[in-house]
C-alpha positions as CSV (number, residue, x, y, z in Angstrom):
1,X,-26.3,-22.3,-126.0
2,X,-25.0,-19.8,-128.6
3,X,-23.9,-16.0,-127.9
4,X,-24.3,-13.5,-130.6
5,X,-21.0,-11.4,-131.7
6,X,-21.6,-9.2,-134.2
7,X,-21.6,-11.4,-136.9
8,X,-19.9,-14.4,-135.2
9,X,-22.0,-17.0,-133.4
10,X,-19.8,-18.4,-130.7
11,X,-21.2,-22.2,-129.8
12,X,-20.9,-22.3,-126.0
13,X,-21.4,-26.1,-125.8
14,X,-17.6,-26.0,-125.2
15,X,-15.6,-23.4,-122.7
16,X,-14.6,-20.5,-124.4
17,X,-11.7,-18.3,-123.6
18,X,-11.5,-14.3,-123.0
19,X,-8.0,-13.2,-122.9
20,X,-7.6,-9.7,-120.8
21,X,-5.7,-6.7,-122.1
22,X,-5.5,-3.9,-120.0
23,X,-3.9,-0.4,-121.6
24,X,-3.6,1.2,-118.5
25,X,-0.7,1.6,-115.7
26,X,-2.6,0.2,-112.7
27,X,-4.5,-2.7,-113.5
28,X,-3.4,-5.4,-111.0
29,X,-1.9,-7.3,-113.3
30,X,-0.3,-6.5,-116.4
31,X,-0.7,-2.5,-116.0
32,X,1.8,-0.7,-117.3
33,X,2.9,-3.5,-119.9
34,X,1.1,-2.6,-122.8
35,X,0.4,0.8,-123.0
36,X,2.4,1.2,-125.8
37,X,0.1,0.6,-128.8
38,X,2.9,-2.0,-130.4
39,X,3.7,-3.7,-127.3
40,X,-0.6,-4.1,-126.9
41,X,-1.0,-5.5,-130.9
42,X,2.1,-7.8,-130.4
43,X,0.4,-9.6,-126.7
44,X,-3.2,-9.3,-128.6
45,X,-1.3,-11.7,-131.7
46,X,0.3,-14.3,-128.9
47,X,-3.2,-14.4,-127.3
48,X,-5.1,-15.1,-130.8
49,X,-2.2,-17.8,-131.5
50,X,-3.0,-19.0,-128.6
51,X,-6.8,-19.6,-129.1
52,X,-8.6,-16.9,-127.3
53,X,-11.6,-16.8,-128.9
54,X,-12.5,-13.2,-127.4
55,X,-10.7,-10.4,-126.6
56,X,-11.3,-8.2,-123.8
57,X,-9.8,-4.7,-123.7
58,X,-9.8,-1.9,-121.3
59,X,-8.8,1.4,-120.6
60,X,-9.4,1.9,-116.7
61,X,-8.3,-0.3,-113.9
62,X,-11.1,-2.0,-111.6
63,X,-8.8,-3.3,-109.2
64,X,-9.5,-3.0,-105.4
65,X,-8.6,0.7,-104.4
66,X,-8.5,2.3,-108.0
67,X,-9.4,5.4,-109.1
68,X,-11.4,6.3,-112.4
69,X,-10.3,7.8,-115.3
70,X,-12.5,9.8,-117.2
71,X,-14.3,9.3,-120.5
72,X,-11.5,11.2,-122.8
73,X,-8.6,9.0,-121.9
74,X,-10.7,5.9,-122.1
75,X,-11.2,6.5,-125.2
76,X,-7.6,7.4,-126.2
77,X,-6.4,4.0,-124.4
78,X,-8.7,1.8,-126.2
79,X,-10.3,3.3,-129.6
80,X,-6.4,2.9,-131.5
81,X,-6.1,-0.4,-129.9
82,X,-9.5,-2.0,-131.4
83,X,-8.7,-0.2,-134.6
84,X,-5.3,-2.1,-134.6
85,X,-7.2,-5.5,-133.4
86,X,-9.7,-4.8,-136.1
87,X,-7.6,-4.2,-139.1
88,X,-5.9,-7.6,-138.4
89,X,-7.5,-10.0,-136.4
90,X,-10.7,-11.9,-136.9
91,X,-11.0,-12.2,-133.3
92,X,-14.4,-10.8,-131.6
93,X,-13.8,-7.7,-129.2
94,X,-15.0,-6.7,-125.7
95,X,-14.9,-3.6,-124.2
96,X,-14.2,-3.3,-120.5
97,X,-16.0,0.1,-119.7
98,X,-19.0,1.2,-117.4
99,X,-19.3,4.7,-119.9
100,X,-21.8,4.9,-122.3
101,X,-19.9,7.1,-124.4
102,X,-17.0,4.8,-124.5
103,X,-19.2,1.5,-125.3
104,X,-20.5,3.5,-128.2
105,X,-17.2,4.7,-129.4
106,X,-15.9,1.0,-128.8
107,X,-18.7,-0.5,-130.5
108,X,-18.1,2.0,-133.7
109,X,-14.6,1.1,-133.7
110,X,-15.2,-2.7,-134.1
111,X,-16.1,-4.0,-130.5
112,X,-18.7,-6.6,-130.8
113,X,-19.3,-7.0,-126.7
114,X,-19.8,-4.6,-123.7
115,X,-18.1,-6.1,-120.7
116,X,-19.3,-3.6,-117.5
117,X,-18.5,-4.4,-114.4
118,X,-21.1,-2.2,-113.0
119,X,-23.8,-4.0,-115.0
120,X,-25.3,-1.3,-116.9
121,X,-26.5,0.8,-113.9
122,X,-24.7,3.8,-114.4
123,X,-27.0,6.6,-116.1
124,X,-27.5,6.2,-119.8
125,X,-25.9,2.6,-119.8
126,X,-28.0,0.8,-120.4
127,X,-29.6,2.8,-123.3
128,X,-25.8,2.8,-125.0
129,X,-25.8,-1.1,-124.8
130,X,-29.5,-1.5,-126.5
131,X,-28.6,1.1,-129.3
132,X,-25.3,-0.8,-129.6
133,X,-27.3,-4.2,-130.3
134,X,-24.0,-6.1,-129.2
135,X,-23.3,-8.9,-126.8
136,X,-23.3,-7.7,-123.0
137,X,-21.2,-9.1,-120.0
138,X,-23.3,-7.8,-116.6
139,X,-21.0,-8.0,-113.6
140,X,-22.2,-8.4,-109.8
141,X,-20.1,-6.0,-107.7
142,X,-20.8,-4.6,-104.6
143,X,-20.1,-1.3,-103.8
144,X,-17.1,0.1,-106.1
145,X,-13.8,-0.3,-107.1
146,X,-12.5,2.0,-105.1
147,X,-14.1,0.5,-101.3
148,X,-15.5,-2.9,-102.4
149,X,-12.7,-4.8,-101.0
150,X,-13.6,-2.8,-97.7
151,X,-15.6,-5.7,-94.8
152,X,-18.1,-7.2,-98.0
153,X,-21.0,-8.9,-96.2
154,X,-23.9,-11.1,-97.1
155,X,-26.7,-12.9,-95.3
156,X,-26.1,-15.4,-98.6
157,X,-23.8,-14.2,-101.1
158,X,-25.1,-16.9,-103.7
159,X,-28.8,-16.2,-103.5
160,X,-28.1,-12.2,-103.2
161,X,-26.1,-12.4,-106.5
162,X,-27.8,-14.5,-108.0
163,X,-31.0,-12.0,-107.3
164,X,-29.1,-9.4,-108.8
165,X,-28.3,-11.1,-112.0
166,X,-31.7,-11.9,-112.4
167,X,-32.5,-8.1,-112.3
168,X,-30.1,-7.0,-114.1
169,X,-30.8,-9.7,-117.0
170,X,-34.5,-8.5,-116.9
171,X,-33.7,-5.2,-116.7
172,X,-31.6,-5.6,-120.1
173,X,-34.6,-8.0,-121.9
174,X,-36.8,-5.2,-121.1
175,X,-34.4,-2.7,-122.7
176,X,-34.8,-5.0,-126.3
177,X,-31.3,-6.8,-125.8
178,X,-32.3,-9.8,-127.2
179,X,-31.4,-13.1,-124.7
180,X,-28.4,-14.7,-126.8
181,X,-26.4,-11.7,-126.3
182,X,-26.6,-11.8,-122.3
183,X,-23.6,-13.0,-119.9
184,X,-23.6,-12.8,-116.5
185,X,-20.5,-13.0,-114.1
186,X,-20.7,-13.1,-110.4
187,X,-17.8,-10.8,-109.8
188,X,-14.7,-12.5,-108.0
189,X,-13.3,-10.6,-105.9
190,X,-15.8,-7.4,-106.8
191,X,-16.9,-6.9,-103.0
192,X,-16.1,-9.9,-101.6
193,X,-13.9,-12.2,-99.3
194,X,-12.0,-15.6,-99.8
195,X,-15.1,-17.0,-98.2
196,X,-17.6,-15.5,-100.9
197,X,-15.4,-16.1,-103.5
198,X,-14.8,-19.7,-102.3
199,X,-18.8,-20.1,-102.0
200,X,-19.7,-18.3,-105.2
201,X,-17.4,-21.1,-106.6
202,X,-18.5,-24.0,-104.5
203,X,-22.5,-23.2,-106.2
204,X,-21.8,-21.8,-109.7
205,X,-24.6,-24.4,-110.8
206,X,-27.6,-22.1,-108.8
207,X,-26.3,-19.1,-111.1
208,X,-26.1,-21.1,-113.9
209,X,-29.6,-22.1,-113.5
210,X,-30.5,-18.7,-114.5
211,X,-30.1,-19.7,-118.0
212,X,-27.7,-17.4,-119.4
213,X,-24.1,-18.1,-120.3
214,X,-21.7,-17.7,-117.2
215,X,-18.6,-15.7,-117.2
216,X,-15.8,-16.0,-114.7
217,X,-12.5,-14.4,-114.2
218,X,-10.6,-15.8,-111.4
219,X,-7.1,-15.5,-113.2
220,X,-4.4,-14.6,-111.1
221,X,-7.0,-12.7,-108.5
222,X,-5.7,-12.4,-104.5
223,X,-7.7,-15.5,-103.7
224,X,-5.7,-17.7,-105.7
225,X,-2.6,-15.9,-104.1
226,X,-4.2,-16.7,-100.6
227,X,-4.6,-20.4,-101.4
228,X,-1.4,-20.7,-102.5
229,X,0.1,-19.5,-99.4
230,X,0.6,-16.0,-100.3
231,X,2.3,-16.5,-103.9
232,X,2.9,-13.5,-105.5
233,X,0.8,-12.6,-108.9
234,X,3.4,-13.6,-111.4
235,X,3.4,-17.2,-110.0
236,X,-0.8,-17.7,-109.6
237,X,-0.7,-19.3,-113.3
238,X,-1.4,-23.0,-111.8
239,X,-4.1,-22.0,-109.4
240,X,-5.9,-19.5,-111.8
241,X,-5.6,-23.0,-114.5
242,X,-7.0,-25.2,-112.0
243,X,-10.0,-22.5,-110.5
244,X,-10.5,-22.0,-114.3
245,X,-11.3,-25.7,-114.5
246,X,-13.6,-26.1,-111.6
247,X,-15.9,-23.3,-112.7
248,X,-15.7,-24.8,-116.4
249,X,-17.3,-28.2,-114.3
250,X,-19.8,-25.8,-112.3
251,X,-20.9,-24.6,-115.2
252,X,-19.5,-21.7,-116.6
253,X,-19.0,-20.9,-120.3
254,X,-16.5,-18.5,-120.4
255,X,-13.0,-18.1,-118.4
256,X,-12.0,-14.7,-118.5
257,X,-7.5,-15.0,-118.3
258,X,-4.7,-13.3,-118.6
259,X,-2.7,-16.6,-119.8
């Protein structure tokens, strides 16, 4: 299995590594660090030395309880950051954004993936991602950030993601985007508990079955937190390794990490 980036084809037959840059003051985890443009360039050089083989930028926090930004200061967060990624690393480029404006913006700048958490059903998404002919990342998440951590519930949270990868997938082949650029990630912690997360985990292999590559980002999420006894974010680096490493074994082809 191969994904198309841009002009990179990145063989999936081993796991591949997305380190997470967030240039914004309230992602959960390292918001506030690099919204400095040199402080941002200077994390993006220690992840590339240390063999991320994407790069995932953002501009506006999902975390549990956020609020949105809108499209203008997206844009001004991320758009000199790729241009600084661009003009000196060889590295492939995601862009973390649900906008359509900002995937286009991105993609112009030098971003070779869309990475949208609300899986291209916001209006006009999913026309921005064809035009863009880039990789795409569709998320599960139910409801939004700003409720989804609010009672999540499922008759089966496997087979109901699952389902809504499918669709989503579809709904993106049937917009022209071709199959080798198509990830899917069930969404940790997007709208659901320790117990969903936990089972999401336990049968990766069902969602892998859908034959796309699988993205997960577990690093340094509440779960690991929980099931460490209520560690605090900074010290989750052993847990998010070893959660890492079990969805590697249940098939995943991509572990999304801050470390």
């Amino acid at each position: 299995m191969k994904l198309k980036l841009g002009a990179t084809l990145l063989d999936l037959s081993q796991p591949r590594i997305m380190g997470v840059l967030n240039r914004t003051p309230d992602s959960f985890s390292d918001g506030g660090r690099f919204i400095g443009l040199d402080q941002a360039l200077a994390q993006i050089e220690r992840m590339v030395d240390e063999g991320a083989d994407i790069l995932d930028v953002g501009g506006e926090s999902t975390r549990p309880g956020s609020a949105g930004v809108d499209a203008q200061e997206e844009l001004d967060r991320v758009l000199p950051l790729i241009e600084g990624i661009r003009g000196r690393f060889p590295t492939p480029i995601s862009i973390d954004t649900s906008k359509p404006e900002v995937m286009q913006a991105a993609v112009a700048a030098g971003a070779s993936m869309i990475n949208d958490v609300y899986a291209l059903r916001r209006p006009g998404a999913l026309q921005a991602a064809a035009a863009a002919g880039t990789a795409l990342c569709l998320m599960h998440m139910q409801g939004e950030p700003r409720t989804m951590q609010k009672e999540p519930r499922y008759a089966d949270v496997t087979q109901e993601v699952k389902e809504f990868l499918e669709d989503r997938a579809q709904a993106a082949l049937d917009a022209g985007i071709p199959r080798d650029c198509i990830v899917l990630d069930p969404g940790f912690g997007f709208g659901k508990n320790l117990e969903h997360n936990l089972t999401l985990l336990r049968r990766l292999p069902e969602l892998a079955a859908l034959g796309h590559p699988i993205l997960v980002g577990l690093s340094r999420k509440s779960m690991i937190g929980t099931l460490l006894g209520g560690k605090p974010m900074e010290e989750r680096v052993q847990g998010s390794v070893a959660a890492a490493v079990i969805a590697v074994q249940n098939g995943a082809s991509i572990v999304r990490v801050h470390d």
